[in-house]
C-alpha positions in Angstrom: 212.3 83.1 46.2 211.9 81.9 42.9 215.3 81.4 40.4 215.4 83.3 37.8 214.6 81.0 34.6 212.5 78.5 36.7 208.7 77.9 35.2 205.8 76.8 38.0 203.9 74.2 36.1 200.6 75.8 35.2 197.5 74.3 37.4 195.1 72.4 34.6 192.2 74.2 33.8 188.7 72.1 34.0 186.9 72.8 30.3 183.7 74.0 30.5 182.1 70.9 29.2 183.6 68.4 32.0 181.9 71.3 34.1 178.2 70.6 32.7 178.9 67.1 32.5 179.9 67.4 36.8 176.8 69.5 37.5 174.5 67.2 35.6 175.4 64.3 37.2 175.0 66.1 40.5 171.9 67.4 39.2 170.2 64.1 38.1 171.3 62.5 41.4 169.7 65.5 43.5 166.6 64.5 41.3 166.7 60.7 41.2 166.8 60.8 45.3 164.4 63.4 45.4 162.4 61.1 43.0 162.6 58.2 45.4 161.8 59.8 48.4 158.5 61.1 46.9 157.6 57.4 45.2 158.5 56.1 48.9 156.6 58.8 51.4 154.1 60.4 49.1 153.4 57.8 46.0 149.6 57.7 47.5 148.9 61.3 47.6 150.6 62.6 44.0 148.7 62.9 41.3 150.5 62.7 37.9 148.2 64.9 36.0 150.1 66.4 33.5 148.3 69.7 31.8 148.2 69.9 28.1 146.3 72.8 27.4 146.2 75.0 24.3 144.8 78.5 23.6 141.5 78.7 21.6 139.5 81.3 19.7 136.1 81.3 19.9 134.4 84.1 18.1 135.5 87.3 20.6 136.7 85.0 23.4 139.9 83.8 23.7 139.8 80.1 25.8 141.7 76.8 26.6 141.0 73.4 25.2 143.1 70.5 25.4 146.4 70.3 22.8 144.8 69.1 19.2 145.9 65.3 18.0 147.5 64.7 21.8 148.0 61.8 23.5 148.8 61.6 27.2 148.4 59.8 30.1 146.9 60.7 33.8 148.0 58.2 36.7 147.5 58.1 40.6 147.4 55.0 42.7 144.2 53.9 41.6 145.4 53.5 38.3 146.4 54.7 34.5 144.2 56.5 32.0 144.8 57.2 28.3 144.3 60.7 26.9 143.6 61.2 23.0 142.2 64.2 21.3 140.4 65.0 18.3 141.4 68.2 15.8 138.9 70.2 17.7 141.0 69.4 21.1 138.6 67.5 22.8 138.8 64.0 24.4 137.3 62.3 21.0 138.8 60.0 18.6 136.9 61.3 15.6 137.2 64.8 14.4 133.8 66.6 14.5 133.0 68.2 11.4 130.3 71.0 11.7 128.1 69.7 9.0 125.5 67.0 10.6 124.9 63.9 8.9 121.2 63.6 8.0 118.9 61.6 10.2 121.9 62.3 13.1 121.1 63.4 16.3 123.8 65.8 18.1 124.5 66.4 21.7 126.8 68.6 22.9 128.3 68.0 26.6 129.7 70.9 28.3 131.4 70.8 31.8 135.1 70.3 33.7 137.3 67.8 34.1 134.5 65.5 36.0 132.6 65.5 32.2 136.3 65.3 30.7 136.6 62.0 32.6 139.9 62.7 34.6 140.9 59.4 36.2 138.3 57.4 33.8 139.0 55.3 30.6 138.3 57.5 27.6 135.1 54.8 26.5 133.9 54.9 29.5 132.7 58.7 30.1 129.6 59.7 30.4 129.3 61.3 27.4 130.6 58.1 25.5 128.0 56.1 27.7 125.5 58.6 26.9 125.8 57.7 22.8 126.0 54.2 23.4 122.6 54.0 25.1 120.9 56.5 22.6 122.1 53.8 20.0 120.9 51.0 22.0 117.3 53.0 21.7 117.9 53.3 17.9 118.6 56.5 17.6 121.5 57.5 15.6 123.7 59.4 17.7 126.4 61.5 18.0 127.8 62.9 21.9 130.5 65.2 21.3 132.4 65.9 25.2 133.7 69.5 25.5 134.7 69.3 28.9 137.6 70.8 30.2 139.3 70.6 33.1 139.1 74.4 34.9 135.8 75.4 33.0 133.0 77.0 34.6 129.5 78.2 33.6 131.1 81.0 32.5 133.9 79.5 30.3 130.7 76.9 28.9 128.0 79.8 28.3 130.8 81.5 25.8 131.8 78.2 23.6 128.5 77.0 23.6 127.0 81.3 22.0 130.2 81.2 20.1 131.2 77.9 19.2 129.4 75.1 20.6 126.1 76.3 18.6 128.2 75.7 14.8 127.8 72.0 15.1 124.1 72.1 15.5 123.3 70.2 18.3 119.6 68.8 19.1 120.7 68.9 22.8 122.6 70.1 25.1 123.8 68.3 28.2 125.5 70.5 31.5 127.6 68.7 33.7 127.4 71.3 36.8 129.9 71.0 39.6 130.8 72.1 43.1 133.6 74.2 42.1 132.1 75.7 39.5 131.2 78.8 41.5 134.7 80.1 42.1 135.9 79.0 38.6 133.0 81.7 37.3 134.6 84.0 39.4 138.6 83.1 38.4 137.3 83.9 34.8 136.3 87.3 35.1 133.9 86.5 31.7 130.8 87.3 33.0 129.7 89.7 35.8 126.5 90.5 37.4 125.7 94.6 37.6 122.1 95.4 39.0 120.9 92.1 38.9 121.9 92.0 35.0 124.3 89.9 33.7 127.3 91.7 32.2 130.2 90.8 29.9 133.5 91.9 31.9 136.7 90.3 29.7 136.7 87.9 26.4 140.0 85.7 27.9 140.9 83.3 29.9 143.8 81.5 29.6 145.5 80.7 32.7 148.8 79.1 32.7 148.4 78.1 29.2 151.4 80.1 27.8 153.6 78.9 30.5 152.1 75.1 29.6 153.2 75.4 25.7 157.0 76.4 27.1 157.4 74.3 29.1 155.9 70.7 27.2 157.7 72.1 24.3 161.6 71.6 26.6 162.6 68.2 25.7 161.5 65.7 28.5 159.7 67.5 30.4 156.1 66.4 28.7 157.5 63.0 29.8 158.4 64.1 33.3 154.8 65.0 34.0 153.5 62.2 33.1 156.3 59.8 34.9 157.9 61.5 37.9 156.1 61.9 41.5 158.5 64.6 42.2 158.6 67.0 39.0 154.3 66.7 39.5 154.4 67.5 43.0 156.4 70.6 42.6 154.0 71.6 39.3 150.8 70.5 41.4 152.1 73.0 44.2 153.1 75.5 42.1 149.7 75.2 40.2 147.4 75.1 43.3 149.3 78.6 44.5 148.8 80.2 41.7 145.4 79.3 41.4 144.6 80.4 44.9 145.8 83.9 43.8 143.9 84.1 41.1 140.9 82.9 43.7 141.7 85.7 46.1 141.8 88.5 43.4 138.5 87.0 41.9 137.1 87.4 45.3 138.5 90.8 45.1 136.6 91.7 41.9 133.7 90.3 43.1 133.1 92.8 45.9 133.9 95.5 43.6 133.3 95.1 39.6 130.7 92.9 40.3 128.7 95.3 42.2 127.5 93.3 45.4 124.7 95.1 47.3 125.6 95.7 50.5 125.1 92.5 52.9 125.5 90.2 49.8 128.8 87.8 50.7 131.4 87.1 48.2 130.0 83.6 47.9 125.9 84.6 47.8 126.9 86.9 44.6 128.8 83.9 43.2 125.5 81.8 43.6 124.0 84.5 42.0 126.1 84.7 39.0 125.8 80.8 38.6 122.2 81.0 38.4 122.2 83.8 35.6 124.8 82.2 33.7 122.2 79.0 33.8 119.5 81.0 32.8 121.3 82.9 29.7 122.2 79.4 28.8 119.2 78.2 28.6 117.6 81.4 27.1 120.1 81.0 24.5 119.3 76.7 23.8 115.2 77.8 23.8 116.2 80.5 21.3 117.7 78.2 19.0 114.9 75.2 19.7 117.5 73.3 22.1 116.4 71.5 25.3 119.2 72.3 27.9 119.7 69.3 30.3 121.8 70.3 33.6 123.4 67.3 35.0 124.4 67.5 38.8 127.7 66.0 39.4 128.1 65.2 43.2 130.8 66.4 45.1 132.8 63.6 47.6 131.5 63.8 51.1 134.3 64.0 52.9 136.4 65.7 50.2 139.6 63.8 50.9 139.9 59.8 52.5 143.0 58.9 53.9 144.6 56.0 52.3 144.4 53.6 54.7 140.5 54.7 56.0 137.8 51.8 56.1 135.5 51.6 52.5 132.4 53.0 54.5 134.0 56.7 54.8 134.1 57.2 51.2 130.5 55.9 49.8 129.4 59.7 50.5 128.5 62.6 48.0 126.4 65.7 48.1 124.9 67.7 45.4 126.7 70.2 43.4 124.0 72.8 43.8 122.7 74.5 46.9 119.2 74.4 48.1 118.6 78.5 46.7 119.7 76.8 43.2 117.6 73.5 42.8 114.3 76.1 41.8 116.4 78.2 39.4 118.4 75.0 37.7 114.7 73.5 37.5 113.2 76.6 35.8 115.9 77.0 33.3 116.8 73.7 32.0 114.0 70.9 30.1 115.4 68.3 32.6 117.5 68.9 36.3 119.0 65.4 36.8 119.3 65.7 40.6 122.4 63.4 41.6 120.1 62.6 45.0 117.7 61.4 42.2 120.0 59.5 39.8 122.8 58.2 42.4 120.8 57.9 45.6 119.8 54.5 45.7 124.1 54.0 46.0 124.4 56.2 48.6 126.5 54.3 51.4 126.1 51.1 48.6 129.0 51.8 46.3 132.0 54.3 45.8 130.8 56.8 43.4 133.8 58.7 43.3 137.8 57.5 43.3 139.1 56.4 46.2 142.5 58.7 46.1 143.7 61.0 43.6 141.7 64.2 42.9 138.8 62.2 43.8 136.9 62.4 40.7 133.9 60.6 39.7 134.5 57.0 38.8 133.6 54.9 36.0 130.6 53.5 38.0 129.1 57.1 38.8 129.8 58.0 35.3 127.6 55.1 33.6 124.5 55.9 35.4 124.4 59.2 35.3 125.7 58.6 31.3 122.3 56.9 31.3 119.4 58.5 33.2 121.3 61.6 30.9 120.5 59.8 27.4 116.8 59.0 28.9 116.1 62.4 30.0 117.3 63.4 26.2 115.8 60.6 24.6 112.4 61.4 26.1 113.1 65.4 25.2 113.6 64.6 21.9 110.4 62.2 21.3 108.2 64.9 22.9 105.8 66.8 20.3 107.4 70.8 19.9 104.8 72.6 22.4 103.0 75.9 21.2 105.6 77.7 22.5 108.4 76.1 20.1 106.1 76.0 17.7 105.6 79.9 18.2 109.5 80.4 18.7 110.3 78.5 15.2 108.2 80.8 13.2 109.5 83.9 15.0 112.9 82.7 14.0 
């Protein structure tokens, strides 16, 4: 029993500070093993792709483009690659002002993140290839890349009507890819009802709210570009979510989109590419534009393990199924065929990277950059045919 009079020394009280200061320790040493267990079992098979995406307005429709006046990098183990953007948000150093010197020729590129040039140096696109070799033809010329990583036909048709057309190109170029198909149907833009094509939403911006949070938290823009652990948990997060928004495409397909009985999910998305393609190029003949579709091949096998001999990743495949090679034909001035323009490497060289995503490499992207400039060159040096002719006066 205690005496009366007698005091127990009180038991010091830990301030709330030396508490944070504890768990953040603990935390960043959770992290920093973490971080070295990823760089020493997974350091081959992370990507460090960090997403800078903003929101865009163009006309009615509300889509991404890259942050304006960024610079980033993207890294894997194949190597580094710079990121800068213009004030339009597109991988440019020069701002794109929408008045056209005179005497300038235009081209507008549309496409993903193959025509983007993920895991390629920014001179070394294909658009940036394109210009160089229209200048080495003396033509004075200007390639302006629009791709963005995620974009679809879809995404493309609706900044080309709304936005694309303001900077008065004298071509257009279409970098078409594989995935293409399903990221038509994760937009929900365009639909096809009766055999019509159909507007079904203005937006589509996925994850880009979300983005601007979190690359606005201090440190965490650098983490994405600089810690295998912090990307693999975004890159898993990110490929969830983007197979949920895949499944309830799918969804919509079957239903808003109106598939006849017997059609599959994927046969409509086929057919939705091939009318996008042909408003596209309903829209460039319209406005006196030759429309160019450039087939990006698709890595055949998708994924090479890192330690696999060189001969099991010289393959590709064409980004557009037999049923499509008519249609692309029909609606475009020139179908660059990658069996055409990359062929003669087939089993030669590696046309796409190694590791990584697998995207096109620097190689693939300087000869298709050039049998691209050609097929414009020679569209462009063609006298206007009766039906352009007819077309300007009606317009």
């Amino acid at each position: 029993m205690e005496q009366e009079g007698t005091k127990i020394p009180a038991r010091p009280r830990t301030s709330i500070a030396s508490r944070l200061l504890v768990a953040l320790v603990a935390s960043l040493l959770c992290f920093s093993v973490a971080e070295l267990a990823a760089r020493v079992l997974w350091k081959s098979r992370i990507v460090l792709f960090p997403r800078f995406h903003a929101e865009a307005r163009y006309g009615e429709f509300t889509l991404r483009r890259l942050v304006p006046h960024a610079r980033f990098w993207h890294t894997s183990i194949d190597g580094s690659w710079e990121f800068r953007t213009n004030a339009q948000g597109f991988r440019d150093d020069q701002d794109w002002p929408l008045e056209k010197p005179a005497g300038r020729v235009r081209v507008l590129v549309l496409g993903d993140s193959h025509t983007e040039g993920f895991e390629v140096r920014q001179e070394h696109t294909y658009s940036a290839v394109m210009e160089r070799a229209l200048r080495a033809r003396g033509i004075d010329a200007q390639v302006l890349n629009a791709g963005v990583s995620g974009f679809g036909t879809a995404e493309e048709l609706a900044y080309l009507e709304n936005e694309g057309i303001r900077y008065a190109p004298d071509a257009v170029v279409l970098g078409f890819y594989g995935n293409d198909f399903e990221d038509n149907a994760n937009a929900g833009l365009f639909g096809l009802r009766d055999g019509a094509i159909v507007q079904l939403s203005t937006s589509h911006v996925p994850g880009v709210a979300e983005l601007h949070v979190m690359n606005a938290i201090p440190g965490l823009a650098w983490l994405s570009q600089n810690s295998y652990f912090y990307s693999q948990l975004m890159n898993t997060v990110w490929d969830i979510a983007k197979r949920q928004l895949l499944l309830r495409a799918h969804a919509r397909v079957e239903t808003e989109y109106a598939v006849p009985s017997g059609v599959s999910v994927g046969e409509a998305e086929t057919q939705l590419a091939g009318a996008l393609i042909g408003r596209m190029h309903a829209f460039c003949r319209a406005h006196e534009i030759p429309l160019v579709i450039l087939d990006i091949p698709v890595p055949d096998p998708l994924f090479v393990a890192p330690d696999a001999p060189i001969e099991e990743s010289l393959g590709f495949r064409s980004s557009v199924p037999e049923p499509l090679v008519d249609v692309f034909r029909r609606q475009s001035e020139a179908f660059l065929d990658s069996d055409a323009v990359l062929g003669p490497w087939r089993g030669v060289a590696e046309i796409h990277r190694r590791h990584g995503d697998r995207h096109i490499n620097e190689f693939a992207h300087a000869v298709l950059g050039r049998a691209a400039a050609e097929a414009v060159a020679a569209l462009l040096a063609e006298e206007p045919s009766d039906d352009r002719v007819r077309q300007r006066r009606d317009h």
